[in-house]
C-alpha positions as CSV (number, residue, x, y, z in Angstrom):
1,X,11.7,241.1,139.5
2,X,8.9,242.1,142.4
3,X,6.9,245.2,141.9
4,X,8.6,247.0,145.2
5,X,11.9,247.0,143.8
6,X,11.7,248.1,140.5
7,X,9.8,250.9,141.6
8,X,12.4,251.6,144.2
9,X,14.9,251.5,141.9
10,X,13.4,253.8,139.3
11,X,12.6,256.5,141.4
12,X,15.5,256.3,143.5
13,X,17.9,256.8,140.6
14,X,15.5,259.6,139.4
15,X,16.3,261.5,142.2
16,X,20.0,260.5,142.7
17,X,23.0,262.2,141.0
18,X,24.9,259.1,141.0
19,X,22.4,256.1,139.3
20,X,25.1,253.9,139.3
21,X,25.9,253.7,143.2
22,X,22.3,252.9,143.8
23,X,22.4,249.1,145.1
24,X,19.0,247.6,146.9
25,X,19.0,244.2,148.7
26,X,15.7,242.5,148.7
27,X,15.0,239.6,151.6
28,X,11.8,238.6,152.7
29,X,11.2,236.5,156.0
30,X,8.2,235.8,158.6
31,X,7.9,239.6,159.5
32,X,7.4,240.4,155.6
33,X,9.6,242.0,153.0
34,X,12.9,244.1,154.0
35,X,14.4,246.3,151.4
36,X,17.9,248.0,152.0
37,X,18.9,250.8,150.2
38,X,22.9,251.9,149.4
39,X,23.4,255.2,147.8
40,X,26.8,257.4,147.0
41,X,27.4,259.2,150.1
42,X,26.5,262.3,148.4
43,X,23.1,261.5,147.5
44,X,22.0,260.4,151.3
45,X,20.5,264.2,151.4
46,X,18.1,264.0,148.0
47,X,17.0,260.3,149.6
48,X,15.8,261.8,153.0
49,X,14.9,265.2,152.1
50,X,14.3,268.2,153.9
51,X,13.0,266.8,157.5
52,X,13.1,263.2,156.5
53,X,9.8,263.7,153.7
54,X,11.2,262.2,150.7
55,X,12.1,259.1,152.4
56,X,8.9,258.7,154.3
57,X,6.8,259.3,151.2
58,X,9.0,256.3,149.0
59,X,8.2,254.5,152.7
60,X,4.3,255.2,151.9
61,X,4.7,254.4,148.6
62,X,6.3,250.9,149.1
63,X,4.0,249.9,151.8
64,X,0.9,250.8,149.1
65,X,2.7,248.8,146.8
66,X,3.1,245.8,149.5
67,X,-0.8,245.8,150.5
68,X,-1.9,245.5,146.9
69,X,0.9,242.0,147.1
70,X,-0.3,241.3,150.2
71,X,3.3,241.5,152.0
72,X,4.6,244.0,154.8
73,X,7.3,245.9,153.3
74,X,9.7,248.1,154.9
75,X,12.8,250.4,153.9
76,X,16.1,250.2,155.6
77,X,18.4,253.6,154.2
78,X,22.0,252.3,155.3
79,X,24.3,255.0,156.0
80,X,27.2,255.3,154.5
81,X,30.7,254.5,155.4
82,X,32.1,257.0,158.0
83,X,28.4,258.6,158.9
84,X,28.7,261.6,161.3
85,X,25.1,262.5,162.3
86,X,24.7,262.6,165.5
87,X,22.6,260.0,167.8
88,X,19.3,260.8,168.9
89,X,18.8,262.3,171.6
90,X,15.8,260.7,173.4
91,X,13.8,263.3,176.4
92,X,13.0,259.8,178.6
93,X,16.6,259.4,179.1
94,X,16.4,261.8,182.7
95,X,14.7,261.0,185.8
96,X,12.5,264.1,186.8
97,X,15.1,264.4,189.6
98,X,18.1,265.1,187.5
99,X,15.9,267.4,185.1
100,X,15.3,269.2,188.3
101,X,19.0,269.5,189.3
102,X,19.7,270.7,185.8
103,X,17.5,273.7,186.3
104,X,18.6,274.6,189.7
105,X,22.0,275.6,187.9
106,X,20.1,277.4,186.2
């Protein structure tokens, strides 16, 4: 079993209150290695953490891991099955004219 998975797998289902729903995919093509990471619905919040840290340090972690292999690895968290949370809202999305029409109702 490669290195970035097992360690995946361990700490994820350390964290997790629900080991058993923890399922991780494994594919590697020409961009490097992809991992994808299921967890019980209820467990999405101890997997992202407060303001997304837990699941950018495993991210920092796994990429460590992939230097020292020599492969580009990255983490895909899927959502789970009827996800609510909201899209991102991105600020390039207005032309400066309609930001200024939204302030003059201002």
């Amino acid at each position: 079993m490669d290195a970035d998975k097992v360690f995946l797998e361990y700490v994820v289902k350390a964290l997790v209150d629900n080991p058993n729903d923890v399922k991780i995919d494994r594919t590697v093509d020409e961009m490097g290695v992809l991992i994808s990471l299921t967890v019980n619905p209820a467990d999405m919040g101890k997997i992202i953490g407060r303001m997304g840290n837990t699941a950018k340090a495993i991210r920092t972690l796994l990429r460590v891991i992939g230097m020292k292999n020599n492969a580009r690895v990255n983490l895909k968290i899927n959502e789970p099955e009827g996800s609510t949370r909201p899209a991102p809202v991105s600020s390039s999305t207005k032309t400066v004219d309609q930001a200024m029409e939204d302030l003059k109702g201002i």
